[in-house]
Backbone as numpy.savetxt, mean C-alpha at the origin, in Angstrom:
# Nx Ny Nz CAx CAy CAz Cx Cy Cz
2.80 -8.37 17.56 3.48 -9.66 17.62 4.51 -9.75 16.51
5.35 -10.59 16.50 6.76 -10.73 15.86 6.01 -12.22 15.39
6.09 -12.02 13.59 5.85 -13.23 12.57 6.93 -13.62 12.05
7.42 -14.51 12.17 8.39 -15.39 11.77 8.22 -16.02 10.12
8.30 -15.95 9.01 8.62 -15.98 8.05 9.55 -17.18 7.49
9.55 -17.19 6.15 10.43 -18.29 5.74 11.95 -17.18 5.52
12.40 -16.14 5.32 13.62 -15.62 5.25 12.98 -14.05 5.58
12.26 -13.36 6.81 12.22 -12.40 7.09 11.30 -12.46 7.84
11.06 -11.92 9.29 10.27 -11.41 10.18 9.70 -10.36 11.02
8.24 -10.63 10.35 8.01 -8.56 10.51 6.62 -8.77 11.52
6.97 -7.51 11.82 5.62 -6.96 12.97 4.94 -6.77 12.33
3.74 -7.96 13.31 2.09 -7.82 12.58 0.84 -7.57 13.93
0.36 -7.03 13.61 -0.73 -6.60 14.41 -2.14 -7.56 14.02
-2.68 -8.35 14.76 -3.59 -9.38 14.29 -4.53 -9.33 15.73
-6.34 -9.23 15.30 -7.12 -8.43 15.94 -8.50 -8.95 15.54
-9.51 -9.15 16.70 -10.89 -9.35 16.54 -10.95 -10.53 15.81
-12.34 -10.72 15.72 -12.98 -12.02 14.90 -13.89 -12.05 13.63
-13.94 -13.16 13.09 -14.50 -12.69 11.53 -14.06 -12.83 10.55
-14.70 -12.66 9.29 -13.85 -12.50 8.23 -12.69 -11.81 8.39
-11.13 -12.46 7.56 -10.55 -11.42 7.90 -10.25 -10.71 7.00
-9.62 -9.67 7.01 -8.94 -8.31 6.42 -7.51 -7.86 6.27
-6.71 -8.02 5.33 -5.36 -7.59 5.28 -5.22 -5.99 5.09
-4.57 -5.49 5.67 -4.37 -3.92 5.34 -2.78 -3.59 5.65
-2.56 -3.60 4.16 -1.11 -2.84 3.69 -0.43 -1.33 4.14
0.07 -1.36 4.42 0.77 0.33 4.13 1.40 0.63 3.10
2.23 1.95 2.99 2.72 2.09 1.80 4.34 2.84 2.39
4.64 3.27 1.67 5.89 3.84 1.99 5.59 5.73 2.47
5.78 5.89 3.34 7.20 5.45 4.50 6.40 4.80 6.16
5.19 4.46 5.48 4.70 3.80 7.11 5.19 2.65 7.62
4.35 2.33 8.74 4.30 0.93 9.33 2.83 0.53 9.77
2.47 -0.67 10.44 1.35 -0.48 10.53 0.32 0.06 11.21
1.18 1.14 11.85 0.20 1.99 12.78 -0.44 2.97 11.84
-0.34 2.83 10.23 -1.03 3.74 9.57 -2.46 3.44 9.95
-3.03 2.38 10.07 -4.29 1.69 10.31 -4.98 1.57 11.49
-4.68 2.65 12.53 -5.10 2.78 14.01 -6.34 2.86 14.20
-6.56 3.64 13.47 -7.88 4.44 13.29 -9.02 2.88 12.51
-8.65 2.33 11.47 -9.29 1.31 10.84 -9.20 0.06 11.74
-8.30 -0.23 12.32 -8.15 -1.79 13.03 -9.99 -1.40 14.31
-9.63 -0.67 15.11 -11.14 -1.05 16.15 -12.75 -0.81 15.45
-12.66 0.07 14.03 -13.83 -0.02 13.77 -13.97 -1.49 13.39
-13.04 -1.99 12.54 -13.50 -2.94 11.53 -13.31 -4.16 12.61
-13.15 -3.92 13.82 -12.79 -5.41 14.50 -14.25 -5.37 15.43
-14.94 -4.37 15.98 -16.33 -4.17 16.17 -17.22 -4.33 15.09
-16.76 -3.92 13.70 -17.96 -4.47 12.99 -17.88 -6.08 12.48
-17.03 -7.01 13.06 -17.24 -7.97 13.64 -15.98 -8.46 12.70
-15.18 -7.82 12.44 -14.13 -8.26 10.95 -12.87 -8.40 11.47
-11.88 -9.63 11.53 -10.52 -9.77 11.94 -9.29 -9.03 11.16
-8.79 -8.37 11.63 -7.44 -7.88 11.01 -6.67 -8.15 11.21
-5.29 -8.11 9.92 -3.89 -8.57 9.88 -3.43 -7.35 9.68
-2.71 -6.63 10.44 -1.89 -5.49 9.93 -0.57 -5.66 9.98
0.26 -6.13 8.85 1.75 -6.35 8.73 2.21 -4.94 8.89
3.06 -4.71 8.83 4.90 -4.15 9.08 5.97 -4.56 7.82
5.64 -4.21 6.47 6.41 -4.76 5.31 7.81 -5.21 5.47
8.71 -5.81 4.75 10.03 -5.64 5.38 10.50 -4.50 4.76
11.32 -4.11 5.82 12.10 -2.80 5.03 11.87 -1.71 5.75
10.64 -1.84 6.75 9.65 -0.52 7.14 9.67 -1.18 8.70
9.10 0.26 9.73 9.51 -0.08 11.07 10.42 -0.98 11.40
10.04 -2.01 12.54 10.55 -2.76 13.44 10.14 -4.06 12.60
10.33 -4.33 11.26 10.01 -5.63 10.31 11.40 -5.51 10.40
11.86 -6.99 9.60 13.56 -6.97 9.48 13.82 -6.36 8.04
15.24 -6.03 8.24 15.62 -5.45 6.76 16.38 -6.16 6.33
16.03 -7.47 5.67 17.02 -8.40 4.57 18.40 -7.40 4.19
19.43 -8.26 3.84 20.59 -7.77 3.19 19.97 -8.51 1.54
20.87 -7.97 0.95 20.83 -8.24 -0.70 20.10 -7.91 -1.53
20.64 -6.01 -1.52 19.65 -5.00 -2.55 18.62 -5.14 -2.38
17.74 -4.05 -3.33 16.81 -3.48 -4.00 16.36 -5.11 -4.14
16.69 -6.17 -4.63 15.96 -7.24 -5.38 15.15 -8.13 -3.58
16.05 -7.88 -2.66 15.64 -8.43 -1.57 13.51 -7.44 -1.53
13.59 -6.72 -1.63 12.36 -5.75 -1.60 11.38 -5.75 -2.53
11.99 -6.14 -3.85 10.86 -6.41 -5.12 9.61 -6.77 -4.18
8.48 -5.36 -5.27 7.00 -6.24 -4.84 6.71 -7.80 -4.61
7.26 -8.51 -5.43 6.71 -10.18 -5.21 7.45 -10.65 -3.84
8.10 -9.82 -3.47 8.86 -10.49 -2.29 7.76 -10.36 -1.08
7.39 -8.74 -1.10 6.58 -8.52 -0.18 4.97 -9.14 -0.42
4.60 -9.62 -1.86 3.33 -10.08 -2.29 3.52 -11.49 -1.67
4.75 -12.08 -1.74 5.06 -13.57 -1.01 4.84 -13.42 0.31
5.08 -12.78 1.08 5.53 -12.45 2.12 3.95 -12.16 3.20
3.02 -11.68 2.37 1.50 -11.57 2.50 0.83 -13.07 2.85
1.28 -13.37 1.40 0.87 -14.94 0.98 1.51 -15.93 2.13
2.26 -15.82 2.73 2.78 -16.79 3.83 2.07 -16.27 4.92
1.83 -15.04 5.28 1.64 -14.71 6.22 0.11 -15.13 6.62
-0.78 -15.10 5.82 -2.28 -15.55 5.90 -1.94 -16.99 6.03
-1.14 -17.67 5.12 -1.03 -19.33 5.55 -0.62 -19.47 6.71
0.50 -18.47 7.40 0.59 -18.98 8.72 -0.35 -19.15 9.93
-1.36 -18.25 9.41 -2.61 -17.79 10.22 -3.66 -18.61 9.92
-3.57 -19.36 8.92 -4.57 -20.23 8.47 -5.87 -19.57 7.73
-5.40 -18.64 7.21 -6.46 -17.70 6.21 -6.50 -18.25 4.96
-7.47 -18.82 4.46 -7.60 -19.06 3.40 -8.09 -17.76 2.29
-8.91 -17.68 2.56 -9.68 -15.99 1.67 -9.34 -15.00 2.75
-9.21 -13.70 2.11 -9.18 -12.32 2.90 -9.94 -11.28 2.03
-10.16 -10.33 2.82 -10.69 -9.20 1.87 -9.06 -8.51 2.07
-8.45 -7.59 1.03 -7.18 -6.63 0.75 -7.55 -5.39 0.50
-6.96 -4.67 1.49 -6.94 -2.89 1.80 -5.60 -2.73 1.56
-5.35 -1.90 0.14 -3.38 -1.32 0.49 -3.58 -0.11 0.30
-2.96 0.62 0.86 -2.51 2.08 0.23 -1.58 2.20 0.10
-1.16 3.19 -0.90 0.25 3.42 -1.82 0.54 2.51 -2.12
2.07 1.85 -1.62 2.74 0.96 -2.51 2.03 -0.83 -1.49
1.42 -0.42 -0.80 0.64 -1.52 -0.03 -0.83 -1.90 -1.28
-0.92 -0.64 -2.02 -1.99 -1.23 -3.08 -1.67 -1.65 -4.16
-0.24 -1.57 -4.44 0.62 -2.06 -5.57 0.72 -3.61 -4.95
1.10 -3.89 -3.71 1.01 -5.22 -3.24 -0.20 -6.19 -2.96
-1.27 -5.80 -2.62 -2.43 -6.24 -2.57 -2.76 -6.65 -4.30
-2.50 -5.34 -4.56 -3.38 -5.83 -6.66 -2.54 -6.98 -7.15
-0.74 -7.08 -6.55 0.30 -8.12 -7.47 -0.78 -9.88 -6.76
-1.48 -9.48 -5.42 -1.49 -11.06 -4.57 -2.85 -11.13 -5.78
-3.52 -9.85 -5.70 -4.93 -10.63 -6.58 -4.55 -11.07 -7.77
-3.70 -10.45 -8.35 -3.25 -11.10 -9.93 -2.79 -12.30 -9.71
-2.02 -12.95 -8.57 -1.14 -14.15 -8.95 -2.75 -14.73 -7.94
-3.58 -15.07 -7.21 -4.03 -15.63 -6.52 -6.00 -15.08 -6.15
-6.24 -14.76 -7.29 -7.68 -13.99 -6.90 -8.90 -15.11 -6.46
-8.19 -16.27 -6.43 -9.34 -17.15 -5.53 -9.24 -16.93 -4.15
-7.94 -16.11 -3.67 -8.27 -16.58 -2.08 -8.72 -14.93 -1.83
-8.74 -13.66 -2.77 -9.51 -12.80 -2.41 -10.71 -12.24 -2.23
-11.31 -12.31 -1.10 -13.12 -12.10 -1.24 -12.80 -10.17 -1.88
-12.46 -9.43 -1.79 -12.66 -7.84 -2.42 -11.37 -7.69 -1.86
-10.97 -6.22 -2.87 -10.03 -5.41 -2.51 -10.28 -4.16 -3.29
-9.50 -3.67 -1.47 -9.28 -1.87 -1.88 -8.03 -1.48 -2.04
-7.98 -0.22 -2.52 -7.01 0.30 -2.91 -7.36 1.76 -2.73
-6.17 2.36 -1.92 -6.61 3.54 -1.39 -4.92 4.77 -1.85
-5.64 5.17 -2.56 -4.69 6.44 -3.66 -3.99 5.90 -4.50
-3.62 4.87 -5.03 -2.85 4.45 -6.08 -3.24 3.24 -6.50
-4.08 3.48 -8.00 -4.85 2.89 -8.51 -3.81 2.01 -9.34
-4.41 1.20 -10.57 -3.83 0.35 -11.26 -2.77 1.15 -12.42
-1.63 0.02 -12.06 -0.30 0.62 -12.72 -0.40 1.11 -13.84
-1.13 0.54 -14.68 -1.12 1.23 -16.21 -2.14 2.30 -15.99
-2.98 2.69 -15.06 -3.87 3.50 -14.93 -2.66 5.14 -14.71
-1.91 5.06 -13.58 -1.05 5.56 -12.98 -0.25 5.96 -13.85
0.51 5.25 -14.95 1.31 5.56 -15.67 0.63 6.08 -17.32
-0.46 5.71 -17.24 -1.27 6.66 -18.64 -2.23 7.90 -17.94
-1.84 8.46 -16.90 -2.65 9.39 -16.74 -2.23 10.65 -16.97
-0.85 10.83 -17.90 -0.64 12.31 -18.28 0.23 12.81 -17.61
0.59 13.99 -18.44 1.86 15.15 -17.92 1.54 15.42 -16.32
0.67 15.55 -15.81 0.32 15.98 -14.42 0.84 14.74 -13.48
0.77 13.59 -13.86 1.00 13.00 -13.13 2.50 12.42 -13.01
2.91 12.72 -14.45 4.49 12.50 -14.66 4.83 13.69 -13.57
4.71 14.85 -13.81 5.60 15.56 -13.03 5.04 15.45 -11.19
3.76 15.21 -10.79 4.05 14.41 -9.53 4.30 13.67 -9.13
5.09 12.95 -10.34 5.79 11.40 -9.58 7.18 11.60 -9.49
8.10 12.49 -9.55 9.41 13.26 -10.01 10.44 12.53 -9.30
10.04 12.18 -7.77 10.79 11.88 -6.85 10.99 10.45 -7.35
10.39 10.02 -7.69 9.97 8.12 -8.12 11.80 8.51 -9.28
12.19 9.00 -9.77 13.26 9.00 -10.57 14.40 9.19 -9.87
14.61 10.04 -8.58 14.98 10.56 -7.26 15.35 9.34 -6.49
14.44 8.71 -6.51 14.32 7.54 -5.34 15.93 6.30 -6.10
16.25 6.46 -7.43 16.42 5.08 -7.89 18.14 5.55 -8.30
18.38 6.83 -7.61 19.71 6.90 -7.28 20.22 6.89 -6.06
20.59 5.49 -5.61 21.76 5.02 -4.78 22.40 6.00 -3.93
22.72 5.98 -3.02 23.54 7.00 -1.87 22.72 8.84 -2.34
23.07 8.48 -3.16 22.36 10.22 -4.12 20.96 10.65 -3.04
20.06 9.78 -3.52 18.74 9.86 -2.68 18.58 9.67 -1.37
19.50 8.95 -0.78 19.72 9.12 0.74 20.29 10.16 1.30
21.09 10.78 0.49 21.91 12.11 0.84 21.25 13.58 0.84
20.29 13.67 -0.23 19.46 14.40 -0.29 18.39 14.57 0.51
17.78 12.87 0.84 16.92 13.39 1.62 17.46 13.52 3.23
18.35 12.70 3.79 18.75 13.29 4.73 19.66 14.30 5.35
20.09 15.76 4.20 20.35 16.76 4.47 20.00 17.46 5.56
20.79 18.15 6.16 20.19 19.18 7.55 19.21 18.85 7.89
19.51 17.46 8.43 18.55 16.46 9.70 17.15 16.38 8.63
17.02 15.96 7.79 16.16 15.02 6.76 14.70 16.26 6.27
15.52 17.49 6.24 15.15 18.56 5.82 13.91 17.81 4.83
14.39 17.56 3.46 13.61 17.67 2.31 13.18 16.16 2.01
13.31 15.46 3.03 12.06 14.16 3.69 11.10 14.39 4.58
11.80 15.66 5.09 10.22 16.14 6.07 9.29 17.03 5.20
9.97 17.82 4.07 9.16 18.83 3.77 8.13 17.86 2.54
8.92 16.64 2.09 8.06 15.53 1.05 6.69 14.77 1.93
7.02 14.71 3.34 6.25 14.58 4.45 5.41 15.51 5.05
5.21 16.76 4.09 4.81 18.14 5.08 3.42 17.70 5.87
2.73 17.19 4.32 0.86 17.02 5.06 0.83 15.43 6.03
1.75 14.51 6.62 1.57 13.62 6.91 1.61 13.78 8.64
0.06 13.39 8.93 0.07 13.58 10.40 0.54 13.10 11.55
1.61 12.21 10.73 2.99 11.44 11.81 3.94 11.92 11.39
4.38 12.93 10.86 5.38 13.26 10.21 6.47 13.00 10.85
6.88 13.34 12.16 7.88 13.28 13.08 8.01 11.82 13.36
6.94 11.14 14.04 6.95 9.48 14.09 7.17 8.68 12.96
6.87 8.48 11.60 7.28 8.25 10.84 9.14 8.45 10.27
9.32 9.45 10.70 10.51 9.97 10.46 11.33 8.93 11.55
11.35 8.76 12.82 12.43 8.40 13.83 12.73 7.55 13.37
12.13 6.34 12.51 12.86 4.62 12.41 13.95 4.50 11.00
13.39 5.90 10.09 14.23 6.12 8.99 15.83 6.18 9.17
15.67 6.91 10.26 17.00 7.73 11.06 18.10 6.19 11.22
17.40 5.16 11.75 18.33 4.00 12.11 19.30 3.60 10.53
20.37 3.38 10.95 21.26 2.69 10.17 20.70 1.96 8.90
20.86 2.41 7.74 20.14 0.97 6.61 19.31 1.24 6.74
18.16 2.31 6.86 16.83 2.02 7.29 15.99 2.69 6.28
16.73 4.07 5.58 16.03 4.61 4.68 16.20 4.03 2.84
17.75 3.24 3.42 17.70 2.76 2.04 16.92 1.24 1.61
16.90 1.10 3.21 15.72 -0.51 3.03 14.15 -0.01 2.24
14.03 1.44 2.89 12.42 1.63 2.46 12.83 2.18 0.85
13.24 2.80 1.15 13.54 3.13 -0.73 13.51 1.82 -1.59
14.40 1.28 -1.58 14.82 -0.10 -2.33 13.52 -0.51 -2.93
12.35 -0.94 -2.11 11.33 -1.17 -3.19 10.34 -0.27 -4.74
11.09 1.14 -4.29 11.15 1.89 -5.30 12.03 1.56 -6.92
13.57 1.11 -6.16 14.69 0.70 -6.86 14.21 -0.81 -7.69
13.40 -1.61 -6.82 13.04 -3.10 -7.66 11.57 -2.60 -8.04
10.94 -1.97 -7.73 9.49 -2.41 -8.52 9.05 -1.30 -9.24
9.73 -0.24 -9.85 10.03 0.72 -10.56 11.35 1.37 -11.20
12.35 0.54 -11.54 13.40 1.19 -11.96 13.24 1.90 -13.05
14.13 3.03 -13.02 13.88 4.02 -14.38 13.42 3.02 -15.64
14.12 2.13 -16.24 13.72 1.64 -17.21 12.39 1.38 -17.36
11.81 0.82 -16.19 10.12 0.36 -16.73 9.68 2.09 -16.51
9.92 3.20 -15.85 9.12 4.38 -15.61 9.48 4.62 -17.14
10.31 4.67 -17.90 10.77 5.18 -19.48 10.27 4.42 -20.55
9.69 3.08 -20.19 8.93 2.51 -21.18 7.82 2.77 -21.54
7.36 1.71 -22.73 6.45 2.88 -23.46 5.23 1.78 -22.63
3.95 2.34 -22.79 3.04 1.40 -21.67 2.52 0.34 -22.36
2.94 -0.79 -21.87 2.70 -2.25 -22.31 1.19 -2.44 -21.26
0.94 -3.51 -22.35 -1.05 -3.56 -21.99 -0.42 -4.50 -20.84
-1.26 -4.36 -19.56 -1.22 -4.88 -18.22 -2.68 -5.87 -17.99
-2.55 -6.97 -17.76 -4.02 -7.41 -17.12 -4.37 -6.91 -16.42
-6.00 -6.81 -16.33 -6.90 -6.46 -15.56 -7.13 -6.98 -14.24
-7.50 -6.31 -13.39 -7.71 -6.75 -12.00 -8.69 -7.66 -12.40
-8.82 -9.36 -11.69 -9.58 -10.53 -12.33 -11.31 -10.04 -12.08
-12.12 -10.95 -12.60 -13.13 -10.51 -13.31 -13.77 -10.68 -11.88
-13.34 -12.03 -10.60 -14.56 -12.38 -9.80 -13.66 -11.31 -8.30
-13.03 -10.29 -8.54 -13.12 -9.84 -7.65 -13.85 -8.36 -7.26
-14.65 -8.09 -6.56 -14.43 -6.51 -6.85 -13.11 -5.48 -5.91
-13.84 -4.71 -6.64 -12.63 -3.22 -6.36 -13.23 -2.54 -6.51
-12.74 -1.61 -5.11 -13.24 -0.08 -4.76 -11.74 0.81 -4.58
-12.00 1.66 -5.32 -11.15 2.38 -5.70 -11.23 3.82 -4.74
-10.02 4.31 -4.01 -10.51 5.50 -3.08 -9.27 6.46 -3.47
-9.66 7.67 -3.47 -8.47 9.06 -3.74 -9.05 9.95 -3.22
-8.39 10.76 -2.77 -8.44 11.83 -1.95 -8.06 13.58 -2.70
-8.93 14.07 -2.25 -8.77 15.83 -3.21 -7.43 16.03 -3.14
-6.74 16.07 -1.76 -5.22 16.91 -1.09 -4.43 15.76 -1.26
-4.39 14.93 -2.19 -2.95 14.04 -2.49 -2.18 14.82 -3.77
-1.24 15.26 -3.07 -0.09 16.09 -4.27 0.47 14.69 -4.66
0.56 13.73 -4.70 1.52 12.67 -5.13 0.62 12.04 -6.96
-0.97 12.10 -6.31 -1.66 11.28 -7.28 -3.06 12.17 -7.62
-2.81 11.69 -9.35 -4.31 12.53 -9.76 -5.17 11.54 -9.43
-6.37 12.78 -9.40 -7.24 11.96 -9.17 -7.24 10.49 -10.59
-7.79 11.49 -11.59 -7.30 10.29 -12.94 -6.84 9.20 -12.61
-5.72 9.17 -11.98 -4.77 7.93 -12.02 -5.81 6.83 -11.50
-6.71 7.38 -10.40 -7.78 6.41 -9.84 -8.57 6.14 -10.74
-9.20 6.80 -11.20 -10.76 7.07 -12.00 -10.11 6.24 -12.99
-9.29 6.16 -13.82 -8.86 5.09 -15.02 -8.94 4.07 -14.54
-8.72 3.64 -13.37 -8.54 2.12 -13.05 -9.42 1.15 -13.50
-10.80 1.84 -13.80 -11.84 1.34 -13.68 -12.26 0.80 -15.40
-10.83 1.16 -16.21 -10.91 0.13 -17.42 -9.56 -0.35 -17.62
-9.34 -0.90 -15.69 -8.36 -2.24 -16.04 -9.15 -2.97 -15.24
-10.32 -2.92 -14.79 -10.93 -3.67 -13.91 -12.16 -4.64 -14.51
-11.77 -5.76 -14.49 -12.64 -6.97 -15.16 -14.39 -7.10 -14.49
-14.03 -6.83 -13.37 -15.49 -7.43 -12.26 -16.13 -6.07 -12.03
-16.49 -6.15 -10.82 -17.25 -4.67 -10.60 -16.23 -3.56 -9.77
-16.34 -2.91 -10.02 -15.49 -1.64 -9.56 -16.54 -0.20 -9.02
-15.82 0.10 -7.80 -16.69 1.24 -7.06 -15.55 2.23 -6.85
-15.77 3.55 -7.44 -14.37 4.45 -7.25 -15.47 5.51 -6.06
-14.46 5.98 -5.47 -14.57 7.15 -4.28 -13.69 8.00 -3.77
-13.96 9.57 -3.76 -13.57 10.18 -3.98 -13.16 11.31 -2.12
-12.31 11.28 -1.16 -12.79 11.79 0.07 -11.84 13.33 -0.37
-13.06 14.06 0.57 -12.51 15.80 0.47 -11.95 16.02 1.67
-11.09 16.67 1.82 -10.62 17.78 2.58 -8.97 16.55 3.59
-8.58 16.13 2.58 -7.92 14.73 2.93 -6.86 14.97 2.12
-5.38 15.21 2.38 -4.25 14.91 1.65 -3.73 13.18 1.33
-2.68 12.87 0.87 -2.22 11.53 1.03 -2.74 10.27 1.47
-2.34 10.59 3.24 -2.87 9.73 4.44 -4.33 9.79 4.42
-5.17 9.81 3.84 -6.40 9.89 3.86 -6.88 9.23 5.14
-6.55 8.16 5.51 -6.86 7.18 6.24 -6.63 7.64 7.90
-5.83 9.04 7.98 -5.40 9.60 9.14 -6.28 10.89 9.00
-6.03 11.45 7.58 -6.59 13.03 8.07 -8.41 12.30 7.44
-9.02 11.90 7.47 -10.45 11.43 7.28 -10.96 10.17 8.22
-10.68 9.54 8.95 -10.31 8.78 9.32 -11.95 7.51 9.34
-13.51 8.56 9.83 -14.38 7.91 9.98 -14.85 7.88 8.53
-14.43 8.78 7.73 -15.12 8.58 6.59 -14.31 7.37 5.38
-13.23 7.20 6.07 -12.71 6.14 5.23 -13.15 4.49 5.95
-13.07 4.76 7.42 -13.98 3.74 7.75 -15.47 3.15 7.62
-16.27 4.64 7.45 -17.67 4.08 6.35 -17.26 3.49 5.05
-16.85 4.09 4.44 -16.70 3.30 3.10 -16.12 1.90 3.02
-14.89 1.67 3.86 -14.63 0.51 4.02 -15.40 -0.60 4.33
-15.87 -0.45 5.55 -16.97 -1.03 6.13 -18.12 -1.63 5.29
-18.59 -0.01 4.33 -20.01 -0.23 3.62 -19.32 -1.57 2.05
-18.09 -1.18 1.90 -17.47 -2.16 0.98 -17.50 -3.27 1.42
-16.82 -3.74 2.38 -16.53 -4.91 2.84 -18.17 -5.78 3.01
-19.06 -5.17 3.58 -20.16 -5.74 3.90 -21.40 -5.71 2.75
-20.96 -5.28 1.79 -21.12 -5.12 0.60 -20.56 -7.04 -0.11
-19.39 -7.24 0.14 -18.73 -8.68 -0.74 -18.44 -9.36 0.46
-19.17 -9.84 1.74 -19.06 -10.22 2.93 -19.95 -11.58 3.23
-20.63 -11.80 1.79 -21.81 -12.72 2.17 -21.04 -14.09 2.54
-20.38 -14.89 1.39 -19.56 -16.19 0.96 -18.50 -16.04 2.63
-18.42 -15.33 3.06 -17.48 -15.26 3.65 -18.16 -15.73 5.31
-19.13 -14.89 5.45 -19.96 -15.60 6.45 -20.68 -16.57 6.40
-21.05 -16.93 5.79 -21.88 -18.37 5.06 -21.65 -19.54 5.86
């Protein structure tokens, strides 16, 4: 379905009954990252919202820069979207930069979150104090925040070295077709450009609040993510105020959520029904 917004309207996928469940993507998806998660969790009796960020698929792509894309735009953009639906509390699933957006809604709003996950990219100061290993797998993140430069590169001889940054992703090709449209790769970039510009990646690490005390967090990373150490996860768990559950899936690059697919749905599941009580009540 097509959600109408106060200045942008993006495809959301909204499903089953129950508590509900927000689940983010990250960059370069849409929300068919969550195919596999939307029918378990809507049989184990749980409603889902699966947005379409702006910037990404068939969501709209605002004009007016990198600042149109800032995380809070898309953390707003969450936040309307449950009010339109009449969600008061949700449980929050993001991965990648969908868990950078989920953690910004719990910081500004952790009363209306019953739990949240976060699946490969743990808390920012976690991410950014986890060492030389992780500086040099974040390389592209410096890549990303030059203008025409980074579009040019990656779409060389038909988006050569966007597919090969894509090698382990099991949509690789589907993922790829919506990039191809006009404006489309620099819409998804751009939130690279606002919610990481070189300057904050070059600063020195300023103390970050903690994920709030009454929510929990389960923390998930995967062995085969070349993007993120494990570390970057496993630290999270002293920016985390409340209770925190980290987990670890094998034989899983990136997309965990595609190449593991039932085993990320147990855990979810066993999470969710885990901080599910208040919610059914």
């Amino acid at each position: 379905m097509r959600m109408e917004l106060s200045d942008v309207t993006l495809d959301v996928e909204v499903s089953g009954e129950g508590p509900a469940v927000l689940l983010v993507h990250g960059f370069p998806d849409s929300n068919d990252l969550w195919r596999h998660q939307i029918p378990a969790l809507n049989a184990a009796g749980f409603r889902t919202i699966a947005p379409t960020l702006r910037g990404f698929g068939g969501s709209d792509r605002p004009e007016g820069g990198p600042e149109a894309y800032h995380p809070a735009k898309h953390v707003g953009d969450m936040v309307e979207l449950l009010d339109r639906l009449g969600i008061e509390r949700a449980h929050l699933v993001g991965h990648d930069w969908g868990s950078g957006v989920v953690q910004g809604f719990t910081q500004a709003l952790p009363d209306r979150v019953l739990s949240l996950g976060i699946l490969s990219v743990g808390h920012f100061a976690s991410v950014r104090g986890a060492g030389w290993e992780q500086k040099q797998r974040s390389w592209y993140m410096l890549l990303f925040q030059l203008a025409g430069v980074a579009e040019t590169w990656l779409a060389h001889d038909d988006y050569a070295n966007l597919r090969e940054m894509l090698g382990e992703h099991p949509d690789r090709e589907a993922v790829l077709k919506p990039l191809k449209e006009p404006g489309a790769l620099t819409a998804a970039l751009n939130i690279y450009r606002a919610g990481l510009p070189a300057e904050v990646q070059f600063a020195p690490v300023l103390p970050l609040p903690p994920l709030p005390a009454q929510v929990p967090v389960m923390g998930v990373w995967s062995t085969g993510d070349r993007f993120l150490t494990e570390r970057s996860m496993a630290d999270t768990a002293g920016h985390v105020a409340g209770p925190w559950r980290y987990e670890r899936v094998e034989d899983a690059g990136h997309w965990l959520q595609l190449d593991q697919p039932e085993k990320v749905n147990e855990l979810l599941l066993d999470f969710l029904r885990a901080n599910d009580g208040e919610a059914r009540a």
